[in-house]
N, CA, C and O atoms as a DFTB+ gen file, in Angstrom:
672 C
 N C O
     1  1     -25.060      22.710     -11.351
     2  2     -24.576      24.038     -11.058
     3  2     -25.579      24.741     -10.148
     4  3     -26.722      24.936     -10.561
     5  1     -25.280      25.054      -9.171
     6  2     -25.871      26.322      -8.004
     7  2     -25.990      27.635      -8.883
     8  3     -25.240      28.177      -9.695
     9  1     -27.452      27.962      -8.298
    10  2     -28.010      28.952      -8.775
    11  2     -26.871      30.367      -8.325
    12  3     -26.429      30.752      -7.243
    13  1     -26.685      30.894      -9.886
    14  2     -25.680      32.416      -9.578
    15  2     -26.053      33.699      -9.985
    16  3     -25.811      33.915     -11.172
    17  1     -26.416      34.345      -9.550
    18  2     -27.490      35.505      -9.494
    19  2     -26.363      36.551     -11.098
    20  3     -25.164      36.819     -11.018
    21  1     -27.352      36.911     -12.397
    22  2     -26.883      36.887     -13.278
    23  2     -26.226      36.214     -14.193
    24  3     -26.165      36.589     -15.364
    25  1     -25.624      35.062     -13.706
    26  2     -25.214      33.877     -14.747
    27  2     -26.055      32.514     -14.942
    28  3     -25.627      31.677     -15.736
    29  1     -27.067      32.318     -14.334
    30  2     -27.994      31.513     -15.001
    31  2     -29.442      31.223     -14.375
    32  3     -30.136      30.206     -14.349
    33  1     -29.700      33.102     -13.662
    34  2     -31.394      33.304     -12.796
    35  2     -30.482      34.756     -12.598
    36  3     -29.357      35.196     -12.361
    37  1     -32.020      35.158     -12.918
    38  2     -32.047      36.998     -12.845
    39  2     -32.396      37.316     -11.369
    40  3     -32.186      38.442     -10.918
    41  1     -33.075      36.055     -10.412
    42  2     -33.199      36.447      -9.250
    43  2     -32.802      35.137      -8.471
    44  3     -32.560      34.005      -8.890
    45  1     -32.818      35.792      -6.886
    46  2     -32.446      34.482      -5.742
    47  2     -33.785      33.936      -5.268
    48  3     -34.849      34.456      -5.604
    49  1     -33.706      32.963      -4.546
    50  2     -34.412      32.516      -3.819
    51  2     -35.188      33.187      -2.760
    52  3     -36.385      33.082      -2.490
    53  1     -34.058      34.056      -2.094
    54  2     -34.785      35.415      -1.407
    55  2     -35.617      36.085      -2.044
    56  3     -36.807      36.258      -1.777
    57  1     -34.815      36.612      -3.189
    58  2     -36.116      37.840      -4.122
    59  2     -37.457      36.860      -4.218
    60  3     -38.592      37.160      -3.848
    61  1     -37.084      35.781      -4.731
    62  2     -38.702      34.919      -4.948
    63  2     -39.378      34.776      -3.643
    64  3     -40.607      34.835      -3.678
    65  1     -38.871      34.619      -2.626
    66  2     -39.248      34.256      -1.696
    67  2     -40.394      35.727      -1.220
    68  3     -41.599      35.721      -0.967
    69  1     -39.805      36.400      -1.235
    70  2     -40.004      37.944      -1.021
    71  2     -41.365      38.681      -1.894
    72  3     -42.046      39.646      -1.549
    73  1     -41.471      37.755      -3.254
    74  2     -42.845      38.192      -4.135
    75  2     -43.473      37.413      -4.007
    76  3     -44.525      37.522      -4.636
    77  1     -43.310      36.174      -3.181
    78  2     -44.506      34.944      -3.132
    79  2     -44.965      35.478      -1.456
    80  3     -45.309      34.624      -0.639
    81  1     -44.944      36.147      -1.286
    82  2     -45.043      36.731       0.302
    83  2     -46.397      37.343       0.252
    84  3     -47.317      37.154       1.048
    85  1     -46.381      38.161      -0.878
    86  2     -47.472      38.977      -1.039
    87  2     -48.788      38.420      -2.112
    88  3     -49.963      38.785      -2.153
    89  1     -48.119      37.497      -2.849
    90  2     -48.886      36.887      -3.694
    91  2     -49.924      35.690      -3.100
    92  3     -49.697      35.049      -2.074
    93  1     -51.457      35.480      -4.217
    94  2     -52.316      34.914      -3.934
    95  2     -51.916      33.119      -4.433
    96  3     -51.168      33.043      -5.408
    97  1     -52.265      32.096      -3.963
    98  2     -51.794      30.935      -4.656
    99  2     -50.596      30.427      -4.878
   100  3     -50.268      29.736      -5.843
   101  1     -49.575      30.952      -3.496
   102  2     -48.160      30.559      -3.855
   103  2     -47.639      29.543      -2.962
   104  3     -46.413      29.441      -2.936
   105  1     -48.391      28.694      -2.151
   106  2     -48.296      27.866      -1.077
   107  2     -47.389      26.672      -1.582
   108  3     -46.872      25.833      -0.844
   109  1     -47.293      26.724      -2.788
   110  2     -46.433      25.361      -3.760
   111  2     -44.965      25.860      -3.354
   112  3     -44.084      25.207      -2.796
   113  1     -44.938      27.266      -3.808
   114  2     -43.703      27.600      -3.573
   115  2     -43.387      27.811      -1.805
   116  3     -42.340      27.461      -1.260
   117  1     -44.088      28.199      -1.389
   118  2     -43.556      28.085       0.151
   119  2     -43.548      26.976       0.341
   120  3     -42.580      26.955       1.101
   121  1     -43.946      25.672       0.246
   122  2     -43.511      23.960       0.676
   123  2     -42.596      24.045      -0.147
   124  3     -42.166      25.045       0.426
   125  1     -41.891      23.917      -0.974
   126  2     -40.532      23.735      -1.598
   127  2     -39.791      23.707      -1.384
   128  3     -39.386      24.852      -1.587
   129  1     -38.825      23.005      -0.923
   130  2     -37.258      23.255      -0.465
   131  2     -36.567      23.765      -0.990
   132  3     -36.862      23.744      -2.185
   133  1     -35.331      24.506      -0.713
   134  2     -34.744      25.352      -1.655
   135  2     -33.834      24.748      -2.461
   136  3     -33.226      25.667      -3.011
   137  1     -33.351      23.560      -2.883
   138  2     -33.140      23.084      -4.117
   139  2     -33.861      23.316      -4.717
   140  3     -33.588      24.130      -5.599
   141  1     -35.068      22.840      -4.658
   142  2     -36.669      22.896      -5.920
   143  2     -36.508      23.914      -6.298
   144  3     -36.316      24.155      -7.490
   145  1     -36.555      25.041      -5.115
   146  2     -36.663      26.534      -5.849
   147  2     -35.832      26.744      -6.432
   148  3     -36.244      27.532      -7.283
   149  1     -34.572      26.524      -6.625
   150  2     -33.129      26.885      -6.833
   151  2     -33.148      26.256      -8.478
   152  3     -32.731      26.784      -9.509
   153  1     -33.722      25.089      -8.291
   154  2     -33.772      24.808      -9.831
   155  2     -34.777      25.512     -10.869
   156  3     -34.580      25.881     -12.026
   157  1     -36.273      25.588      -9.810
   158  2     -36.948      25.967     -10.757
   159  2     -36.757      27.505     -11.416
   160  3     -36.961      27.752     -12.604
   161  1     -36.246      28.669     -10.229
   162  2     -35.660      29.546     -10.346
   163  2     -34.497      29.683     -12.226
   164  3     -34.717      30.477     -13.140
   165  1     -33.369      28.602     -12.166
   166  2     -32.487      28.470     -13.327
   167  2     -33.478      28.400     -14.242
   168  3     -33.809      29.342     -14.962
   169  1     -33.883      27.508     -14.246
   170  2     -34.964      27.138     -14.854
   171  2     -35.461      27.565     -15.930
   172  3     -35.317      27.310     -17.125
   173  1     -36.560      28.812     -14.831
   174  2     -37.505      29.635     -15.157
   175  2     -36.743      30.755     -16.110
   176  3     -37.095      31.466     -17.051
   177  1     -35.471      30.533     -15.350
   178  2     -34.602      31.804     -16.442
   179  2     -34.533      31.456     -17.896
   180  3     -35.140      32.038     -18.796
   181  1     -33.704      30.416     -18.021
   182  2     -33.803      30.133     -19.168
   183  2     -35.044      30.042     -20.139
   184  3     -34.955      30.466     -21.291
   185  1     -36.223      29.467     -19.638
   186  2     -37.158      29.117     -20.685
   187  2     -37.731      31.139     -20.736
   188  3     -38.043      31.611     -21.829
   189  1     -37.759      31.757     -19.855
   190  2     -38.117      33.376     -20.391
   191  2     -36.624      33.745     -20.556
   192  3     -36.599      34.847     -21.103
   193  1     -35.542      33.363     -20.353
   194  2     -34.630      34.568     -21.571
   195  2     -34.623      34.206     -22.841
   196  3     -34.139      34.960     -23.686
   197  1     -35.148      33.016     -23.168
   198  2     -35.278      32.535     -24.900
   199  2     -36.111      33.483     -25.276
   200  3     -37.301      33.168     -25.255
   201  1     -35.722      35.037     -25.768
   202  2     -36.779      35.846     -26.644
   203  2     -35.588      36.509     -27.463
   204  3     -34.373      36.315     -27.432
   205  1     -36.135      37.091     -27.968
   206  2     -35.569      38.105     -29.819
   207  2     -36.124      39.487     -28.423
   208  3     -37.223      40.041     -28.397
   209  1     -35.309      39.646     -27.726
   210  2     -35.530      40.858     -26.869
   211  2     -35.291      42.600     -27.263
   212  3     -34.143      42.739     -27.685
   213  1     -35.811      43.504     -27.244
   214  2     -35.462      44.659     -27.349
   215  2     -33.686      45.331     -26.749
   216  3     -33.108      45.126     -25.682
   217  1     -33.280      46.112     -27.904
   218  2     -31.966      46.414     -27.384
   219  2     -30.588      45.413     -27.732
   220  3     -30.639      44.349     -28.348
   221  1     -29.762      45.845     -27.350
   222  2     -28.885      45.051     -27.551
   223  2     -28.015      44.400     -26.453
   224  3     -27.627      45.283     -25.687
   225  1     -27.692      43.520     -26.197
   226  2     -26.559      42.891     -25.696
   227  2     -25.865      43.955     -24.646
   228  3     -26.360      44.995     -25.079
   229  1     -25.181      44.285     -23.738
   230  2     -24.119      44.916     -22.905
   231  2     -22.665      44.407     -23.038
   232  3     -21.619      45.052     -23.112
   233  1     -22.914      42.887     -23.051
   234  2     -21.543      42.526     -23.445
   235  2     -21.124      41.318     -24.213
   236  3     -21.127      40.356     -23.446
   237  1     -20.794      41.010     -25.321
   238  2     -20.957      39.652     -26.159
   239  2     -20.258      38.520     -24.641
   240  3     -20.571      37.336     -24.770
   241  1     -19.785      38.705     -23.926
   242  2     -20.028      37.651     -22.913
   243  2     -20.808      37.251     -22.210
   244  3     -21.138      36.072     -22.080
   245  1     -21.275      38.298     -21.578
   246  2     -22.437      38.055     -20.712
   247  2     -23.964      36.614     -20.741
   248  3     -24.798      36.188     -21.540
   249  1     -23.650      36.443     -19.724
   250  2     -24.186      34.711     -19.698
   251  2     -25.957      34.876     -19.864
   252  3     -26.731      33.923     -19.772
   253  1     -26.284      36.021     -20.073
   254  2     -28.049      35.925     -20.136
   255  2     -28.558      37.533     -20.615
   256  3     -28.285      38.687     -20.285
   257  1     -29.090      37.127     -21.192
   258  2     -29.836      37.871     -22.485
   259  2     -29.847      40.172     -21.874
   260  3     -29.859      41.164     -22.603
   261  1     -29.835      40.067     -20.482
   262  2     -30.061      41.173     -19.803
   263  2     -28.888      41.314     -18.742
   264  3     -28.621      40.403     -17.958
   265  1     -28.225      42.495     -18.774
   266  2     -28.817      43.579     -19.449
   267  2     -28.486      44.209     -20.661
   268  3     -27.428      44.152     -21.287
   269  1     -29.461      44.781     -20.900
   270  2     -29.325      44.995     -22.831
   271  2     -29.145      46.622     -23.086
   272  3     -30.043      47.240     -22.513
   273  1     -28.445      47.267     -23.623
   274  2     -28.280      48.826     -23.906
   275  2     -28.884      48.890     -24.839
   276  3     -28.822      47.957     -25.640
   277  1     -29.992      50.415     -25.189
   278  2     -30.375      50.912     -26.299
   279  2     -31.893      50.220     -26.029
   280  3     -32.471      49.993     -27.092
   281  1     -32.677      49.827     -24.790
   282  2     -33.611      48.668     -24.428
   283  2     -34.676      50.131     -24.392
   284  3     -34.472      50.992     -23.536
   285  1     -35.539      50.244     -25.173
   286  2     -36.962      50.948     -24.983
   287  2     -37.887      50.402     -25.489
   288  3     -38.008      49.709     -26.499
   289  1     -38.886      50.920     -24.353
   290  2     -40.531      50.103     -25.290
   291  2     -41.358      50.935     -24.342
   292  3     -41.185      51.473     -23.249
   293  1     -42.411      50.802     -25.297
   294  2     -43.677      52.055     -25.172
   295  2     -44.585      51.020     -24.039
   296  3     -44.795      49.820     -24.217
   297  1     -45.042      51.836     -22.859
   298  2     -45.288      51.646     -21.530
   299  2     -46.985      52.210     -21.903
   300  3     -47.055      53.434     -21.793
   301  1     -48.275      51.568     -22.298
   302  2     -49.319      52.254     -22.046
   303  2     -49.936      52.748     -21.285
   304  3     -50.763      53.651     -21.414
   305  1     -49.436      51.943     -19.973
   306  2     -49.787      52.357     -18.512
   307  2     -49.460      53.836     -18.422
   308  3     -50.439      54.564     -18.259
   309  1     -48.100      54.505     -18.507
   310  2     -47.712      55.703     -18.283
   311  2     -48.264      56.192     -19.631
   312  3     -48.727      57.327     -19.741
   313  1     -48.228      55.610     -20.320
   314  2     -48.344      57.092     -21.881
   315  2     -47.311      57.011     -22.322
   316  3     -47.493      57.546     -23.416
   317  1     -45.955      56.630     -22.283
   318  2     -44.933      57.421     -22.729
   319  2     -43.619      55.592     -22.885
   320  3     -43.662      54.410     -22.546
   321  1     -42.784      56.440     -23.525
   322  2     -41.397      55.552     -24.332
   323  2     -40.706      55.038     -22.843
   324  3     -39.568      55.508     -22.822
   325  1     -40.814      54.710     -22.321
   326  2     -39.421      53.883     -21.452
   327  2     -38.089      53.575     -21.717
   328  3     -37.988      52.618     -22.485
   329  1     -37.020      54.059     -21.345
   330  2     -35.661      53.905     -21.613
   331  2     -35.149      52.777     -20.215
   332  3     -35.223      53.088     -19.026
   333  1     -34.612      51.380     -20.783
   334  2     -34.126      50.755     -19.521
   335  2     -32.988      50.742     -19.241
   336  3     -32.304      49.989     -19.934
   337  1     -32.334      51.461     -18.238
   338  2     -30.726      51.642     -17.656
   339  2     -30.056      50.113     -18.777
   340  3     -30.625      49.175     -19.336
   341  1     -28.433      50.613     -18.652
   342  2     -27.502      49.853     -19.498
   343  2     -27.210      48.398     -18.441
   344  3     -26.715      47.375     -18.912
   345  1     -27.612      48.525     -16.948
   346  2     -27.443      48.010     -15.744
   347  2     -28.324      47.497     -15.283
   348  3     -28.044      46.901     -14.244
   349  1     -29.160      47.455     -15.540
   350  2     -31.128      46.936     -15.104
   351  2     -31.679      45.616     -15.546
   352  3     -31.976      45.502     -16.735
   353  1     -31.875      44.468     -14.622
   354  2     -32.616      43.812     -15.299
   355  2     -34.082      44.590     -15.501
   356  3     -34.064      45.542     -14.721
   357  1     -35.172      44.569     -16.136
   358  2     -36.581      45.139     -15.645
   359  2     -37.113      43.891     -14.765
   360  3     -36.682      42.742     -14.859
   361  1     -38.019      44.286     -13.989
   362  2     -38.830      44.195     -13.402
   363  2     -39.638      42.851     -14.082
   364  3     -39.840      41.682     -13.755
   365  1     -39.914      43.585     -15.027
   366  2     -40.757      42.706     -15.758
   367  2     -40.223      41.152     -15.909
   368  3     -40.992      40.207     -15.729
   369  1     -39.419      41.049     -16.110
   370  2     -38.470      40.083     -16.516
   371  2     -38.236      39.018     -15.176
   372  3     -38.461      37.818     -15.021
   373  1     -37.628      40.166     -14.235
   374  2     -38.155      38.986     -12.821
   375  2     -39.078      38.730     -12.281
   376  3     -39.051      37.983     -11.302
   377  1     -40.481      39.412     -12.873
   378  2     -41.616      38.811     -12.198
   379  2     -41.835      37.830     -13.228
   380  3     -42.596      37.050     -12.656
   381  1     -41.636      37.345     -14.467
   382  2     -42.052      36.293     -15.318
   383  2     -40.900      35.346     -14.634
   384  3     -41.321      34.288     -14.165
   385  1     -39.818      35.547     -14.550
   386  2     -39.066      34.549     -13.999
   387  2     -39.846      33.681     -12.874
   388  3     -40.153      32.498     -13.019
   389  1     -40.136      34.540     -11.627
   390  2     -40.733      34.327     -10.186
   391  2     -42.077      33.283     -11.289
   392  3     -41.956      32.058     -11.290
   393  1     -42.982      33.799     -11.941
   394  2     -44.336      32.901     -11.987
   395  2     -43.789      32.036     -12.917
   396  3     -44.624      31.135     -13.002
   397  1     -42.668      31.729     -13.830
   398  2     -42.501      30.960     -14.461
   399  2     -41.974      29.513     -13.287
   400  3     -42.266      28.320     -13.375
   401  1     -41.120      30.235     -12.251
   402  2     -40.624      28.588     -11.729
   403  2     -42.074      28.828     -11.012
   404  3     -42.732      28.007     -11.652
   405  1     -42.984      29.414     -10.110
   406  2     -44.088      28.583      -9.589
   407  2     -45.069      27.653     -10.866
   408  3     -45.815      26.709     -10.607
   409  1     -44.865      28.105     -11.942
   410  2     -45.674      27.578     -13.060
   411  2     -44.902      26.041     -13.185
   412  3     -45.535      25.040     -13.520
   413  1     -43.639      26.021     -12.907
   414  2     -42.865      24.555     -13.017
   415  2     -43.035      24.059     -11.772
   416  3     -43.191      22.838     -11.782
   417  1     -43.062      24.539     -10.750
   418  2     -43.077      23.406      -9.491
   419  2     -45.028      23.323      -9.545
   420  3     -45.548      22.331      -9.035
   421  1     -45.616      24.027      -9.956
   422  2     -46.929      23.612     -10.158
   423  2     -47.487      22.203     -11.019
   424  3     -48.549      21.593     -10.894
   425  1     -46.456      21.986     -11.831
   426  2     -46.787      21.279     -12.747
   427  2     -45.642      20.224     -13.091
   428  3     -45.014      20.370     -14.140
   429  1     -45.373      19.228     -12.283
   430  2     -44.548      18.139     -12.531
   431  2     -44.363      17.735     -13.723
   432  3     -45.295      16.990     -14.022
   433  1     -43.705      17.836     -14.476
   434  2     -42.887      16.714     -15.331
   435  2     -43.545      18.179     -16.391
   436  3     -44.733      18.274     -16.084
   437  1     -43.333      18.844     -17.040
   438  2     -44.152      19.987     -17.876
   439  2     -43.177      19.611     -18.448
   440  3     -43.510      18.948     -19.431
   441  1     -41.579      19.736     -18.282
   442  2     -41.035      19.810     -19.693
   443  2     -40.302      18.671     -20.380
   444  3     -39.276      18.632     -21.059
   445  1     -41.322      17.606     -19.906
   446  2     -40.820      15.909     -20.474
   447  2     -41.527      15.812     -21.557
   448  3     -41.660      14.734     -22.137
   449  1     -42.178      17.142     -22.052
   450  2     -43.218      16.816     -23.206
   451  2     -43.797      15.518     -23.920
   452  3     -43.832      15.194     -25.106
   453  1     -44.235      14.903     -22.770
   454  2     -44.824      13.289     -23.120
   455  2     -46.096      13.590     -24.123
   456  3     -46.607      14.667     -24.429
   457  1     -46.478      12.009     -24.595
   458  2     -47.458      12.930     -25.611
   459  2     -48.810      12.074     -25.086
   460  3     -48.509      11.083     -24.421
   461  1     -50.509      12.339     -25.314
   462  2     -51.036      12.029     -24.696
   463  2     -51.385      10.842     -25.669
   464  3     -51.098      10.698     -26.857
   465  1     -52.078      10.052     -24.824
   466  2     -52.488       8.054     -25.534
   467  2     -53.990       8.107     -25.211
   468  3     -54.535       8.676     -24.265
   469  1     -54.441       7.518     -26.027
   470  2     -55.866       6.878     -25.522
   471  2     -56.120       5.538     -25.311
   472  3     -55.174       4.845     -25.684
   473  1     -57.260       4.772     -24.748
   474  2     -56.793       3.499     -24.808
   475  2     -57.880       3.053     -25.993
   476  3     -57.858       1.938     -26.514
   477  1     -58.758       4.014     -26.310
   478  2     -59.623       3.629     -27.577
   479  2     -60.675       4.979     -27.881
   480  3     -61.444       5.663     -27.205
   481  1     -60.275       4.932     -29.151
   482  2     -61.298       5.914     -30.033
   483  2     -62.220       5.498     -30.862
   484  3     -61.902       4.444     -31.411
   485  1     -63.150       5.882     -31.138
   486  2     -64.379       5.384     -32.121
   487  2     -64.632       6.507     -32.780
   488  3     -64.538       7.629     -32.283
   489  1     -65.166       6.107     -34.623
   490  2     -65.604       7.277     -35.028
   491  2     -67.296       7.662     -34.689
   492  3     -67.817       8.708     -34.301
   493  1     -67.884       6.273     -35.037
   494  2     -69.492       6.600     -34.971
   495  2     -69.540       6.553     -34.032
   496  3     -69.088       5.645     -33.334
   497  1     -70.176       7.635     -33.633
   498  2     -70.791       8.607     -32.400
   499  2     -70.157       8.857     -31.337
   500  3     -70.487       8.918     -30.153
   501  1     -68.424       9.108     -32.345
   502  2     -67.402       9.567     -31.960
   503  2     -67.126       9.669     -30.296
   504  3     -67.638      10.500     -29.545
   505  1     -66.356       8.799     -29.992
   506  2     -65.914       8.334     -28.728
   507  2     -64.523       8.497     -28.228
   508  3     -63.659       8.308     -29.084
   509  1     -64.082       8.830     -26.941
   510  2     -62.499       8.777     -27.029
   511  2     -62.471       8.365     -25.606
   512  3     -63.135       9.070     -24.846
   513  1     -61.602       7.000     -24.916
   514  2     -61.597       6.332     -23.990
   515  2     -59.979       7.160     -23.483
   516  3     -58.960       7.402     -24.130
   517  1     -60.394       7.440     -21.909
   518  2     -58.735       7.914     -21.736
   519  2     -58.759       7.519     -19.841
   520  3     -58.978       8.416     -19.027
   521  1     -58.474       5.940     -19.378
   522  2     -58.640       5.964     -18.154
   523  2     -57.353       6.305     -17.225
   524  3     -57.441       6.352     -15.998
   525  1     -55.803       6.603     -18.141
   526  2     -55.266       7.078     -17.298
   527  2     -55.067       8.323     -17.219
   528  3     -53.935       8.688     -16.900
   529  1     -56.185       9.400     -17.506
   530  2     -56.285      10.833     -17.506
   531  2     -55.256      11.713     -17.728
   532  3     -54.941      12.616     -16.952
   533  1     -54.462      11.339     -19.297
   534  2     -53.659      12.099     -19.519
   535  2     -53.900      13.222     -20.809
   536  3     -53.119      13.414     -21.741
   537  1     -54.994      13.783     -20.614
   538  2     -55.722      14.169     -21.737
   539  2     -55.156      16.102     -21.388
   540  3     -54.993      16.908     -22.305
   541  1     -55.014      16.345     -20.312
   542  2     -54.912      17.857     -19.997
   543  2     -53.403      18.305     -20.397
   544  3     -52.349      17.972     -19.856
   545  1     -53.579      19.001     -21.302
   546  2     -51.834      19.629     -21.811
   547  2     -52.203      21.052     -21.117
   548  3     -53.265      21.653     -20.955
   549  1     -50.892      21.311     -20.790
   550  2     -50.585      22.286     -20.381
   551  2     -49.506      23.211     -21.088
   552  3     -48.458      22.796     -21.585
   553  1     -49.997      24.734     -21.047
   554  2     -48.743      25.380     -21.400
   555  2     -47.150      25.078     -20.562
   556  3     -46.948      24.817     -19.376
   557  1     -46.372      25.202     -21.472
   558  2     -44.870      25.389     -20.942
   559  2     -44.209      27.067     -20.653
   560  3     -43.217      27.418     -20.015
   561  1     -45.164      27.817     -21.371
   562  2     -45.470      29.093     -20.805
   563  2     -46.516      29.659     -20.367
   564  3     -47.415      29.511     -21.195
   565  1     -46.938      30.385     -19.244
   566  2     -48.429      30.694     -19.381
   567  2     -48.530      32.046     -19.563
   568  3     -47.552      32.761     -19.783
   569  1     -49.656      32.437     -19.484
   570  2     -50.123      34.048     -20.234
   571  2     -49.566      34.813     -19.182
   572  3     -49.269      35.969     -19.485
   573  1     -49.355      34.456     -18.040
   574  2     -49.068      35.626     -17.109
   575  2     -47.551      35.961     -16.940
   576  3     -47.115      36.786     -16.137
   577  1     -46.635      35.038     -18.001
   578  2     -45.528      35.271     -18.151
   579  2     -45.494      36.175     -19.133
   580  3     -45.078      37.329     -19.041
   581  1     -46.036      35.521     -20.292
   582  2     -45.687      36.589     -21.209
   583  2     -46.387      37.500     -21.745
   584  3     -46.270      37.823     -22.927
   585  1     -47.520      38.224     -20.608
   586  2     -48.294      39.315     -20.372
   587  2     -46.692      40.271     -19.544
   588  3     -46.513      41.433     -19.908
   589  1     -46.013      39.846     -18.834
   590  2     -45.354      40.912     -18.389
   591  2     -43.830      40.929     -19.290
   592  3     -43.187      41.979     -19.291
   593  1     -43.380      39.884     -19.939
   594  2     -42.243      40.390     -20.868
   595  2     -42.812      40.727     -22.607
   596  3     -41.922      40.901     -23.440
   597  1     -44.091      40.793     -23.006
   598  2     -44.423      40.830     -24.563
   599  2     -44.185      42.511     -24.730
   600  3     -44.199      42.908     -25.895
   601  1     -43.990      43.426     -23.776
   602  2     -43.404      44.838     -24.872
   603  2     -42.032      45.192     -24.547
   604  3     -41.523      46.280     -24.813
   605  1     -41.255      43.880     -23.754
   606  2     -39.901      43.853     -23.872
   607  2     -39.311      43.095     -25.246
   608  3     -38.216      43.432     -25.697
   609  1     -40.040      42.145     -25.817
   610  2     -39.855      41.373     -26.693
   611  2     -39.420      42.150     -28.308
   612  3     -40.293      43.005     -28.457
   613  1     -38.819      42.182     -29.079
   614  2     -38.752      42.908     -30.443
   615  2     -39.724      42.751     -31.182
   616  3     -39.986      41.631     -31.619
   617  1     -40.496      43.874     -31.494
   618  2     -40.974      43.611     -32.471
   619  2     -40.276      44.352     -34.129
   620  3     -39.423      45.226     -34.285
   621  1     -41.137      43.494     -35.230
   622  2     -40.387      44.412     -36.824
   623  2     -38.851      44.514     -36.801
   624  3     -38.510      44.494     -35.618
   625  1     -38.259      44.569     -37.250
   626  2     -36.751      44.839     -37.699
   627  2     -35.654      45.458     -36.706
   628  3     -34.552      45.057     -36.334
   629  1     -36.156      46.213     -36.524
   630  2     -35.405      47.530     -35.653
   631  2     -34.679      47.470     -34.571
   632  3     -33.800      48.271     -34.250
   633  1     -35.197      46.069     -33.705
   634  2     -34.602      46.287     -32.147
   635  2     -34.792      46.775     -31.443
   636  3     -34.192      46.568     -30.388
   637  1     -35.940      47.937     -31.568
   638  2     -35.991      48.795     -30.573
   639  2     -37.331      48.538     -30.070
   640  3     -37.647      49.239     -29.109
   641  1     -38.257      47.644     -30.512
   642  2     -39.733      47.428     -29.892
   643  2     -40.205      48.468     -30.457
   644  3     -40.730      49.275     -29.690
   645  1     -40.194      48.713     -31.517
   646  2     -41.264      49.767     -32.431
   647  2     -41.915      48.816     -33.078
   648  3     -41.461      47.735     -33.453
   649  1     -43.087      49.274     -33.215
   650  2     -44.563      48.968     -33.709
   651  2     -45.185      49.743     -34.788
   652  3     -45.224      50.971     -34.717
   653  1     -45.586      49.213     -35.604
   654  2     -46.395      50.005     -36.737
   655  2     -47.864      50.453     -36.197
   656  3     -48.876      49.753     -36.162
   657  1     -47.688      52.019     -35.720
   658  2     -49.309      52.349     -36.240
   659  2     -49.827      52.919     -37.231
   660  3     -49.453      53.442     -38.281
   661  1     -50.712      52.727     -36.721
   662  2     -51.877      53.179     -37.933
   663  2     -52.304      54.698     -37.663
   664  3     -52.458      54.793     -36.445
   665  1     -52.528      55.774     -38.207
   666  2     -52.821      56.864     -37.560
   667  2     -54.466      57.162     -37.672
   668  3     -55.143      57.984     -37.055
   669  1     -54.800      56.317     -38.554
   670  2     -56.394      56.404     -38.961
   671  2     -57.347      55.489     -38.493
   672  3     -58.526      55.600     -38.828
């Protein structure tokens, strides 16, 4: 299936194209052909719309998690509650999309979750032999994804991204 802007990627190839423009370290994504992008784009959607998101639903049809009515969460940057239109993806959401597919075309085969082998371990004076260097795991998400969707995410009961403080 071809990438369809709201039914299975919150953004196009253009929009990505358009934030890797300005961004540091995105040269993976400019060599890419636009299949690559096109997939990693779907992709990227899916593995960040899998959250317990703030708000609710807009329409029990609707093919991806946003947009959601009743969507607020407390913004520390400004100080203050954020209300997100009934019509809005956020922001937030397509920039984790955008670094999630460079995070997949960065990293070949990430979601074949192979598991790593050694070709010999020892206990005394504990040794671990690994000559086809498959020792480096990598996240399938990285922090800079979900540094920009974690106060879209639900927290506690409510749905609404309320948080327990403490006043003391």
């Amino acid at each position: 299936m071809a990438l369809v802007l709201n039914t299975n990627s919150y953004v196009t190839i253009a929009n990505a194209d358009s934030y890797f423009d300005t961004r540091i370290d995105s040269s993976e994504w400019e060599n890419a052909d636009d299949d690559v992008k096109e997939q990693a784009l779907v992709t990227a959607t899916q593995l960040v719309d899998n959250h317990h998101w703030i708000g609710k639903a807009v329409s029990s049809s609707q093919a991806l998690a946003w947009p959601r009515k009743e969507a607020k969460y407390y913004d520390p940057r400004m100080g203050q509650e954020i209300s997100i239109a009934d019509d809005a993806v956020p922001s937030q959401v397509k920039v984790a999309v955008y670094e999630q597919a460079l995070h997949l075309i960065n990293n070949e085969d990430l979601l074949t979750e192979t598991t790593q082998t050694f070709e010999s371990i020892s206990i005394g004076n504990i040794s671990i032999a690994d000559s086809n260097n498959d020792v480096t795991r990598i996240s399938q998400k990285p922090s800079v994804v979900m540094k920009q969707i974690r106060p879209l995410i639900r927290k506690g009961g409510s749905g609404l991204g309320s948080s327990w403080w403490r006043a003391n």
